[in-house]
C-alpha positions in Angstrom: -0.8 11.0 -26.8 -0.7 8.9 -23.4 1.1 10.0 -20.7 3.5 7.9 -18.7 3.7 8.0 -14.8 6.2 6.3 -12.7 5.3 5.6 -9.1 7.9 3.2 -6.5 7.1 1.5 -3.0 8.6 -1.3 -1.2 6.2 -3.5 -2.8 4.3 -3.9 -6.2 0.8 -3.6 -4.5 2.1 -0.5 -2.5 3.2 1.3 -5.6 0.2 0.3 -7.4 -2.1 1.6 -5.0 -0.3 4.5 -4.7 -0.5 5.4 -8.5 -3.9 4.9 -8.3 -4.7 6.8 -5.4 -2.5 9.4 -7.1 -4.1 9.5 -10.3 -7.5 8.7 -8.6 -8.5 6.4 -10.9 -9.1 2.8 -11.1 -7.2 -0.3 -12.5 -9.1 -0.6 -15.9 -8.5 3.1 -16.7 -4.6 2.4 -16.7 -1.9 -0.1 -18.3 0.4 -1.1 -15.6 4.1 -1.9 -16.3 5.8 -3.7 -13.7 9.6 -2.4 -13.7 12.4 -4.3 -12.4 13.1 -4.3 -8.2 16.2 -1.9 -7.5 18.6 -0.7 -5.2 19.3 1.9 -3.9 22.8 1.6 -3.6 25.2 -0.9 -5.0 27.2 -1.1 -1.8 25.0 -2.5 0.2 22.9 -5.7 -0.1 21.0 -4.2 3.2 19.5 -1.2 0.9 16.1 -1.4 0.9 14.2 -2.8 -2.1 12.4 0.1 -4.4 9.6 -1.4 -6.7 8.6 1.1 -9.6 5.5 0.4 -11.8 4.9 2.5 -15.3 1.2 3.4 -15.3 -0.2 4.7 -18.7 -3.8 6.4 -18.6 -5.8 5.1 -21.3 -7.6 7.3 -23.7 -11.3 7.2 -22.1 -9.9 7.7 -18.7 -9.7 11.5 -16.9 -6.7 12.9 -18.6 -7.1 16.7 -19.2 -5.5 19.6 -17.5 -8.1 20.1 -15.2 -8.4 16.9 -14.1 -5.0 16.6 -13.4 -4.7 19.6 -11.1 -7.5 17.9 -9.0 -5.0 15.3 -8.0 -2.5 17.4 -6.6 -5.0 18.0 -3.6 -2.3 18.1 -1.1 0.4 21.3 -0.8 3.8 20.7 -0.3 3.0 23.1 2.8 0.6 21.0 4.3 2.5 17.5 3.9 5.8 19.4 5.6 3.0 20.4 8.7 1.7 16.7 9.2 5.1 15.7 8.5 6.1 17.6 11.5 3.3 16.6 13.4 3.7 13.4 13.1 7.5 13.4 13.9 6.4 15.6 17.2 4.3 12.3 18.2 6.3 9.6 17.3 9.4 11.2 19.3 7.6 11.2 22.3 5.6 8.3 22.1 7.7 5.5 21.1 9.8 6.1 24.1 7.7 5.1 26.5 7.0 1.8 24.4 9.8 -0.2 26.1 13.4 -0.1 27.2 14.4 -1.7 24.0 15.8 0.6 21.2 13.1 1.4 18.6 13.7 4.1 15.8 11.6 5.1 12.8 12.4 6.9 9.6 9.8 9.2 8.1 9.5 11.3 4.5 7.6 12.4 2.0 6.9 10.6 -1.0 4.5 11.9 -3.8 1.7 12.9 -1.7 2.1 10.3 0.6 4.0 10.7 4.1 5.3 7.2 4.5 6.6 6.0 7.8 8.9 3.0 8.9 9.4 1.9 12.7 12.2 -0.3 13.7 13.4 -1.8 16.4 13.8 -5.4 18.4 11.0 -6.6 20.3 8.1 -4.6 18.6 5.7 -7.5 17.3 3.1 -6.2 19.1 2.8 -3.2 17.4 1.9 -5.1 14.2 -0.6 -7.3 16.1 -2.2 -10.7 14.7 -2.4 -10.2 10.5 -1.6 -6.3 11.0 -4.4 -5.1 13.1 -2.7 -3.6 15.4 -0.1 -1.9 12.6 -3.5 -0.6 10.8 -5.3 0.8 14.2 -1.7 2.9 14.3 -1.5 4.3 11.0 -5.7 5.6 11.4 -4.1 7.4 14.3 -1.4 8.7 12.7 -3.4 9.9 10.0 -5.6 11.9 12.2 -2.6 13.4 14.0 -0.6 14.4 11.0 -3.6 15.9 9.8 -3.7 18.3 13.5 -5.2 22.2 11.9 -4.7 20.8 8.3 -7.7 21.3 6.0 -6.4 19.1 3.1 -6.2 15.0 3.1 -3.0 13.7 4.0 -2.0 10.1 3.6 -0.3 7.8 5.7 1.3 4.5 4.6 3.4 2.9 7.9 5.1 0.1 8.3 7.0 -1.9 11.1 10.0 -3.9 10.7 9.2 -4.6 6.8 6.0 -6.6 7.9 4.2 -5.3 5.0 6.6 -6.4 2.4 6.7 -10.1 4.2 3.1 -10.3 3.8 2.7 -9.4 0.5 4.9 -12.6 -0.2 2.9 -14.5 1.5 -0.5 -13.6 0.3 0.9 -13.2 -3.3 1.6 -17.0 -3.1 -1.2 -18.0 -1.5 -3.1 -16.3 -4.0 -1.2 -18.1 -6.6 -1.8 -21.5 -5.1 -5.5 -21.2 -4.5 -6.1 -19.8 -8.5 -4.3 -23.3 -8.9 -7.2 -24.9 -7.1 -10.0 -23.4 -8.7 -8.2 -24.4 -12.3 -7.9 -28.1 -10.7 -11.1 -28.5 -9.2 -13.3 -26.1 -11.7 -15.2 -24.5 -8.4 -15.0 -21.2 -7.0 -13.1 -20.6 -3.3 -14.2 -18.1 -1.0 -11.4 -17.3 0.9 -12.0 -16.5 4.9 -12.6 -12.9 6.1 -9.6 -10.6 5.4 -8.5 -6.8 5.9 -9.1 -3.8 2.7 -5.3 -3.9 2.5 -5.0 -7.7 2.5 -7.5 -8.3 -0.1 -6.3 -5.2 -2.0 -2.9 -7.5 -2.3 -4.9 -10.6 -3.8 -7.1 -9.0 -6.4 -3.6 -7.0 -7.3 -1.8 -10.8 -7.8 -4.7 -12.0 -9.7 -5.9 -9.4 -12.0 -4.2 -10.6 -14.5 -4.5 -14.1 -14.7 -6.0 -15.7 -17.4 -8.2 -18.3 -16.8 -9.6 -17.0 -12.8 -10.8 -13.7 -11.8 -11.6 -12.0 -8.2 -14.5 -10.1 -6.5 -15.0 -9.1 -2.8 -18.4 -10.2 -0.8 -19.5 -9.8 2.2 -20.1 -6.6 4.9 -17.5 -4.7 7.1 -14.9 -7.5 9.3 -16.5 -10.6 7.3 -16.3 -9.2 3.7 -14.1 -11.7 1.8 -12.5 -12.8 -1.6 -14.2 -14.9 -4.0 -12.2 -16.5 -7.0 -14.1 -18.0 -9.2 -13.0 -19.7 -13.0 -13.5 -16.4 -16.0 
């Protein structure tokens, strides 16, 4: 019998790539189920939004005992250390950031240790498409994972900045599988990051009539979408 797994994020692609990740397999050795958006609390509308996807390993995909004690790779011991590491860090570094208030919320989730800055006047730390945002969570990775001999996984983000671009490229992605439908030709979209193309293969891979593969080497590897 299949077993069912249930894994949340503030966005679909996050808690799809989390399952994944968690599982460690890929997309076609799954069914996904998109459940509905949630809050947390039903007295405020400022609770944050909590996406949960079903994901149901099919039968010719890794689902024995053994296999499954190969994805708990990381201890609850060691996610409470680079838990605490990366508290240590963040308390003393965003202070000297500016005079403006800037806070950040931090937990554990799954195997994950996701982290949220806030604040007013902190653009730059998200940087032109997320670069900068990116070049922070490979450092926060490598400082959670101080004397730690086990993988730990960061997911950070700044002022919601994720979600917002997931809405964007989620449409764009829809628009230009529009194009390729109209015109009958494939689009190469321009150079884009692992997490931003992540995001359009995720909006597309179900689509009936277009499909998506990545080109292309290192900062110029790209999306093609091209008619099925």
């Amino acid at each position: 019998m299949s077993e069912n797994y249930i894994f949340e994020g503030k966005t679909t692609n996050e808690a799809i790539e989390k399952g994944l990740r968690s599982l460690k397999v890929s997309k076609n050795d799954v069914e996904i189920k998109i459940l509905e958006e949630e809050k947390r609390s039903f007295f405020s509308i400022l609770d944050k939004r909590v996406v949960k996807v079903e994901m149901t390993l099919k039968e010719n995909s890794k689902n024995s005992d053994e296999s499954q004690n190969e994805r708990r790779s990381t201890s609850p011991e060691s996610l409470e250390k680079a838990l605490k590491n990366v508290n240590n860090f963040l308390d003393k570094w965003l202070h000297t950031l500016s005079d403006e208030k800037i806070s950040y919320e931090s937990k554990i989730n799954g195997e994950y240790i996701e982290i949220e800055i806030k604040g007013d006047k902190i653009s730059h730390l998200i940087g032109y498409r997320g670069e900068v945002l990116n070049s922070i969570q490979i450092v926060l990775s490598s400082i959670a994972g101080k004397d730690i001999t086990e993988k730990i996984r960061i997911t950070l983000d700044i002022y919601g900045y994720k979600e917002k671009r997931e809405k964007i490229l989620i449409a764009f992605a829809e628009k230009e599988a529009k194009r390729v439908l109209k015109t009958k030709k494939s689009i190469a979209l321009e150079p884009m990051s692992a997490y931003e193309r992540k995001i359009i293969h995720t909006a597309l891979q179900n689509h009936p009539n277009v499909a998506t593969k990545s080109v292309g080497e290192g900062s110029n590897r790209k999306i093609i979408i091209y008619l099925k």
